[in-house]
N, C-alpha and C positions, 0 to 999 in steps of 0.2 A: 230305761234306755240302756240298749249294750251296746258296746264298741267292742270291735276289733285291733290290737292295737299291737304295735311291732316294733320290738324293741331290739338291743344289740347284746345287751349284757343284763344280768339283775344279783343285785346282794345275794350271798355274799364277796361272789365272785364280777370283780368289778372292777376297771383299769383307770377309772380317772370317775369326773362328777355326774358323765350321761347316766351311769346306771343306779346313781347316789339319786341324782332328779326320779328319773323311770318311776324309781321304787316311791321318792316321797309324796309325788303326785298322785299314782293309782290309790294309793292309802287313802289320801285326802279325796279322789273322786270315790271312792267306792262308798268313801262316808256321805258325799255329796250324793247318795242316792244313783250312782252308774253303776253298770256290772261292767268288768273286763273281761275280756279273752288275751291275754299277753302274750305273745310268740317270742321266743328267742332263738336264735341261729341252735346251740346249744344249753342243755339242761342237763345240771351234774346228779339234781336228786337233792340235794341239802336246803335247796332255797325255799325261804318261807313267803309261800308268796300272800296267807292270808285269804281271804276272801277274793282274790283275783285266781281264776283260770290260769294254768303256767302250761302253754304249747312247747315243745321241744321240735323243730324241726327239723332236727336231725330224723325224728322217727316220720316221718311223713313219706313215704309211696310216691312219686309221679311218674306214669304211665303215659309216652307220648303219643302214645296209638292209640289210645282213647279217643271216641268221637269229642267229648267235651274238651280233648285240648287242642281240635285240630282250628278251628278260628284263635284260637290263645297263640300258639304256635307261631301264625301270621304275623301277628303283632308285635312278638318279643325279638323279631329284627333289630328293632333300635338298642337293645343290648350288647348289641354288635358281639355274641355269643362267637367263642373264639370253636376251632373244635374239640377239642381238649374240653369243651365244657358238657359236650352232649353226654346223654345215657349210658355209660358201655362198661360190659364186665369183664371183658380181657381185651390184651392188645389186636388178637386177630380178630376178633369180633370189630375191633377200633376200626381196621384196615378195610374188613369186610361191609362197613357203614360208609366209609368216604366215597369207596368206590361206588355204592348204587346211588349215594348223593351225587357224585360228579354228573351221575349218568342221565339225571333229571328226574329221581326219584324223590316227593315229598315226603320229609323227617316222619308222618305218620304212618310211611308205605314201607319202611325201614323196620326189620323184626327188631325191636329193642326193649330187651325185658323191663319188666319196673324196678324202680331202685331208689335206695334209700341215699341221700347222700348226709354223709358225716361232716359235720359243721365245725372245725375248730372254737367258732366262736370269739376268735382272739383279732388280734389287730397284727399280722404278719405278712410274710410277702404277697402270699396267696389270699389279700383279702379283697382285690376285686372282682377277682374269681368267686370268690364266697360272696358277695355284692352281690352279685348278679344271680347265682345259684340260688341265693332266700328270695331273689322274685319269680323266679320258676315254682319255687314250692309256696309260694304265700299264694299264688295263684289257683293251688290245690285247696287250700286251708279254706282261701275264701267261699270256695264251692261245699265245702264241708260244712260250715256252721251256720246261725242265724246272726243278724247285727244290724244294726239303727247305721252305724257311719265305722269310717275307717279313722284311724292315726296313728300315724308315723313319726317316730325321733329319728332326728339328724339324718347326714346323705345316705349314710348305712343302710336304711330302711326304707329311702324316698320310693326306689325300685320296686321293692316289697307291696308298697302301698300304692303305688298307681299299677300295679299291675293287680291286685286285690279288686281296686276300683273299677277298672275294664271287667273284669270277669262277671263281675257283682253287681255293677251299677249303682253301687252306696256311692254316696261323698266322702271326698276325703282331707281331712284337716293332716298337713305337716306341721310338725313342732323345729324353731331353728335352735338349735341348742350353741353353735359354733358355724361359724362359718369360716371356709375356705380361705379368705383373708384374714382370719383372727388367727389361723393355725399356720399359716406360710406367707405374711405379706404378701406384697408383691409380686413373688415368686410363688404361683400357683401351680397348682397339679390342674393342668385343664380337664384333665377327664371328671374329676371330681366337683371342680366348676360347673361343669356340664349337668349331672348329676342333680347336684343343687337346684340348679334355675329350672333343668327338666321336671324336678317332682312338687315344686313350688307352684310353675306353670298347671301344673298339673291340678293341684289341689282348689278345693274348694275355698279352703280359707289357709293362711297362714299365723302360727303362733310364733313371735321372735322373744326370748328371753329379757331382752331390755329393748328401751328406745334406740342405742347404739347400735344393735342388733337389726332394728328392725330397718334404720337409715340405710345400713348397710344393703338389705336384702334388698330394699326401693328403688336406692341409687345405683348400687355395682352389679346386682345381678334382673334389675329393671324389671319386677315384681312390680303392679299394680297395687299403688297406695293403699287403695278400698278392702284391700280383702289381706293386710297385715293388721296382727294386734299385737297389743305388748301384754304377757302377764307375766311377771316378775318372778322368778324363783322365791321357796321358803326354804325353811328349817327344819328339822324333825325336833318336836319335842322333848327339854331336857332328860333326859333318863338321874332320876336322882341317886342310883345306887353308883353311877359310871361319877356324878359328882365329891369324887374323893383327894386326898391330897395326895401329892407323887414325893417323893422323896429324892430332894438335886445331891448325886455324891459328889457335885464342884462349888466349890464358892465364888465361881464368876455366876453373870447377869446372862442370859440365855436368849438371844435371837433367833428363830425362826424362817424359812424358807418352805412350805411345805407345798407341792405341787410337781406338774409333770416337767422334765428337766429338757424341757422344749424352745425353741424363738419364742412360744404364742407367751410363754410366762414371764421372759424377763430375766433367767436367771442369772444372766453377766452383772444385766444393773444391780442384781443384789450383792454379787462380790466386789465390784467396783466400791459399791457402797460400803460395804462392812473394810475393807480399807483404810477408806478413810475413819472411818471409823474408830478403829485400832489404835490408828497415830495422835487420837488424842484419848484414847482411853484403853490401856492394854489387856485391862480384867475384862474382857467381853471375849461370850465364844456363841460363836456362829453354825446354825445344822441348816444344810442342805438336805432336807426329805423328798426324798422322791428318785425314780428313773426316768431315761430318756436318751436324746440321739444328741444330746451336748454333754451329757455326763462326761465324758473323758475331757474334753475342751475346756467342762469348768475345775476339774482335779489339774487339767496344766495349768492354769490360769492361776488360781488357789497355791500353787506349787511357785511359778513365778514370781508373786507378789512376795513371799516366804511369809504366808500365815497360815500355812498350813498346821501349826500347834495349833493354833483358835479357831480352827473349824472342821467340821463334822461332817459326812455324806453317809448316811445310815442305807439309801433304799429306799425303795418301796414301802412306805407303811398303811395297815389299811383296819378298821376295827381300834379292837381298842391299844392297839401301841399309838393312832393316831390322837385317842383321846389323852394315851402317858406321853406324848409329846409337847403337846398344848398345855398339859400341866406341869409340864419342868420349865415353858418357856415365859420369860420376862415383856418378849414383844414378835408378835406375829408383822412380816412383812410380803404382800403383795405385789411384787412390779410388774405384772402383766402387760408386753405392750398392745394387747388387744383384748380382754376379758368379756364375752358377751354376758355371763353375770359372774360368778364371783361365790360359790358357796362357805370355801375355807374361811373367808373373814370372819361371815358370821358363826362358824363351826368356831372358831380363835375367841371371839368373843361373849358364846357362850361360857368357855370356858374361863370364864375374868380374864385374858388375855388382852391386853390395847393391841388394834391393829393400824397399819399402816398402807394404805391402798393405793393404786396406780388411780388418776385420773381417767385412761381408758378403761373403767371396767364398767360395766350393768350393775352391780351392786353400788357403787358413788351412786345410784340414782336414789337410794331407797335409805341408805347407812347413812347419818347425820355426825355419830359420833366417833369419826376416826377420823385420822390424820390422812387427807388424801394430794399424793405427788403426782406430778407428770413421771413416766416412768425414766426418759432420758435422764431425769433431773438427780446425777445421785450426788449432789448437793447437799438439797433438799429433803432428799430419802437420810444421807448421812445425818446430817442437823435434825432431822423427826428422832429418829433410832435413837442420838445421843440425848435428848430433850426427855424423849420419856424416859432412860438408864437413869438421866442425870439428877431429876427433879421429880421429887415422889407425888406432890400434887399431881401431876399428868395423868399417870398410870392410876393414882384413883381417884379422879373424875372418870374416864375412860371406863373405867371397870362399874363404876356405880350406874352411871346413863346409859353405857354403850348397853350391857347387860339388860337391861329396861327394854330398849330399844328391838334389839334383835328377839325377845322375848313375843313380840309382835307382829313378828315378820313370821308367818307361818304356812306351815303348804295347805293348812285347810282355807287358806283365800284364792290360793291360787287353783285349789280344785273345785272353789263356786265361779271363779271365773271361768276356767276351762269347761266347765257344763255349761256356762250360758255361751261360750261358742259355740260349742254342739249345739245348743239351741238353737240360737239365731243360725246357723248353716241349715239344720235340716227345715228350718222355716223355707229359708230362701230358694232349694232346690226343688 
């Protein structure tokens, strides 16, 4: 069986957990006997992709006066393609296409050279523009190669892959990794909304990261029950030589924060929390890891409370400062107020880390042994964090079972489960 499959990001270079899953799923299918074809917007040349095909669509060609794009062309209307997005090598050239468009001339009766378009790849202003751009070119790729079915992560690539699907007439299975409500409550980006329910609609089958996940996709964006599954995110395999001790230069107890510095993660309830905290135990210091569009909101926040001595904002960490983090720290804490799963906990508790997890996340489905709060509750969260600092039992039971536990939880079940969707879809088309 080969897939086509269309990703955003891949190890090394990688901005949060889509490209951490991408990677440890194709691993676990390729074992499961799949081949890949993986696309990425862009390709720096360092990634090791293994037995997976690594596409770079930056280097890809589309020529829109080609007879094979002139039906493609019709269709990709619903991209609502702004014009700043079409073909063009200079500004008069630009001028010189609007005009014969106004004039009633079809985009393939327009002299427009072929061209390569350069993909930042990243997550920046211009990323619905690039949205849209990688379903223009996935639309080439799919005419280029051979494949059993398509798949797509998250709304990044939804475009990609129903437009793959048109050209191709394969199926196509979405993966939801996050959804539009996990990342902005209530307060949506409707376009992206749109997005969503379009390539979901679209797909043959749907895969949602957890149960929570998949409610979501049933209830909010009215996705047909029948054709959602749930298979749970894994782990990558210990690496025993990364298994080393780190050396703390503070003799306080070390709290954890490690994630994107976003609404979707919670990062208020975790200084609220560490707070309270503080006021009954003042050897504790607190790291905020990560960036995001709250980082400055939680340095004032941090700043007002005045504990900013006991706490930390490092960055972005990614590799192994992430694993020297988890080994300086006493307790990993989670307040996600939406998690569709949840990787860090179990990354926290391979490494004998106790963690402490928000009741909204995908991971509560699967993790037995950790401390889980509603995320408002930083009570609750405060009373966990001082519980395991305070009482050494905690933290090793925690580290004796939790360890066990997640030891189990592995991406090679999730890539025989994800092969037997491929299965049962290509049965059913």
């Amino acid at each position: 069986m080969k897939v086509l499959m269309f990703g955003w990001e891949f190890p090394p270079h990688i901005s949060g957990g889509l490209g951490t899953a991408c990677y440890g799923l194709t691993k676990a299918l390729v074992k499961a006997g799949v081949e890949i074809i993986f696309v990425v917007p862009k390709a720096y040349g360092d990634e090791e992709p293994g037995a997976v095909s690594l596409i770079n669509a930056s280097d890809i060609s589309v020529d829109v006066r080609k007879e094979i794009y002139k039906e493609h062309w019709e269709r990709i209307s619903f991209l609502e393609i702004d014009s700043t997005l079409l073909p063009y090598s200079s500004e008069e050239e630009y001028y010189r296409m609007m005009e014969q468009l106004e004039k009633g001339q079809r985009p393939e009766e327009v002299e427009v050279s072929s061209q390569k378009y350069e993909f930042s790849g990243g997550y920046g202003k211009n990323l619905m523009e690039e949205v849209r751009r990688y379903a223009l070119v996935a639309a080439a790729i799919a005419r280029q190669h051979d494949y059993d079915l398509i798949h797509a992560h998250d709304w990044l690539t939804y475009l990609a892959g129903k437009e793959a699907k048109k050209v191709s007439g394969k199926p196509l299975v979405v993966h939801m990794h996050a959804t539009e409500f996990d990342r902005s409550g209530e307060n949506i980006n409707q376009s992206v909304f749109d997005i969503e329910r379009e390539g979901m609609m679209a797909a043959d089958m749907v895969i949602a990261v957890s149960n929570l996940t998949r409610n979501i996709v049933i209830n909010r964006h009215g996705i047909p029950a029948e054709k959602v599954v749930t298979v749970h995110n894994g782990v990558e395999p210990e690496d025993l030589e990364k298994n080393r001790e780190f050396t703390k230069n503070v003799k306080e107890k070390i709290v954890t924060f490690l994630g994107r510095i976003t609404f979707q993660k919670g990062p208020e309830y975790f200084i609220e929390a560490a707070y309270k905290v503080l006021q009954r135990n003042p050897d504790v210091r607190f790291v905020m890891a990560g960036s995001g569009d709250l980082l400055p909101k939680m340095i004032r926040r941090v700043a007002q409370l005045g504990i900013a001595t006991r706490f930390h904002f490092t960055g972005f960490l990614r590799g192994e400062d992430v694993d020297r983090m988890f080994g300086l720290s006493d307790v990993y804490v989670m307040p996600s107020v939406s998690e569709p799963f949840g990787i860090s906990p179990l990354e926290a508790l391979r490494s004998n880390v106790p963690v402490i997890i928000s009741k909204q996340s995908g991971v509560a489905e699967v993790l037995q042994h950790a401390i889980k709060v509603d995320f408002w509750d930083i009570d609750a969260m405060a009373d966990a964090i001082h519980g395991i600092l305070q009482y050494n039992a905690l933290p090793k039971m925690f580290r004796k079972y939790g360890k066990d536990e997640v030891d189990n939880i592995k991406w090679d079940q999730a890539g025989i489960k994800v092969r037997e969707v491929y299965e049962n879809t290509l049965k059913a088309v």
